[in-house]
C-alpha positions, 0 to 999 in steps of 0.5 A: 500500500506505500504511503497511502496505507497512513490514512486507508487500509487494503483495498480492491478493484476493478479493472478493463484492460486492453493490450495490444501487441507491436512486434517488440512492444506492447502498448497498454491502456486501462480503466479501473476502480479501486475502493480502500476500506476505513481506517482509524487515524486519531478518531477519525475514520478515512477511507478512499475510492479512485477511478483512473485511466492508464496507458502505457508500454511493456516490453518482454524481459522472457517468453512469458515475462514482461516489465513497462510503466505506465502514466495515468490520471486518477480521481481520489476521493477521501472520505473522513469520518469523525462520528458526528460529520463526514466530508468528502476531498476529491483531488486529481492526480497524475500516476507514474507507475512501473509494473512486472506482468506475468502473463499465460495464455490468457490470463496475467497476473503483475505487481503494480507500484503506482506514485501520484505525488505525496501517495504511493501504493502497491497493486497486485492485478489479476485479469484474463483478457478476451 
């Protein structure tokens, strides 16, 4: 979770991925939502919800190995809780984020660390792709 884990816990998502395969590159592009459950800093309860779009290259590193990066836009929303009122903070922020994808047959599975600023967390996705 990285530096995001100071204000939220564990969190999980969805995700649509497209890839499409050039003879030594493959350019990557995605849609996702993540929500990330409450946690108690100093009796106040956080949590989060994103949504962002993504698009980037990987290269293979093995037959069924690969490693890229990708840039993104994502819509955070913060939501604090202190018992008696709850706001909410939306921020946009640009994501940088390296990743290494396994990939067999039509299912992948790749480690994720996105940095957007002072946030930062790993992702761990798994996917099939159609």
């Amino acid at each position: 979770m990285g530096d995001f884990s100071d204000i939220v816990n564990t969190g999980y998502g969805g995700v649509f991925m497209a890839k499409f395969g050039l003879p030594v590159i493959d350019v990557t592009g995605s849609v996702e939502y993540l929500s990330f459950s409450e946690k108690d800093v100093a009796s106040i309860k956080f949590s989060s919800t994103m949504w962002g779009i993504n698009a980037g290259a990987r290269i293979s590193i093995l037959p069924f190995i690969s490693a890229g990066a990708e840039i993104g836009n994502y819509w955070i929303t913060v939501t604090a809780d202190n018992g008696t009122n709850e706001s909410d903070n939306t921020e946009n922020k640009v994501a940088f984020t390296p990743l290494i994808a396994a990939q067999f047959a039509i299912f992948e599975a790749s480690l994720r660390y996105a940095v957007m600023g002072d946030a930062s967390f790993f992702a761990i996705r798994a996917g099939i792709y159609f």
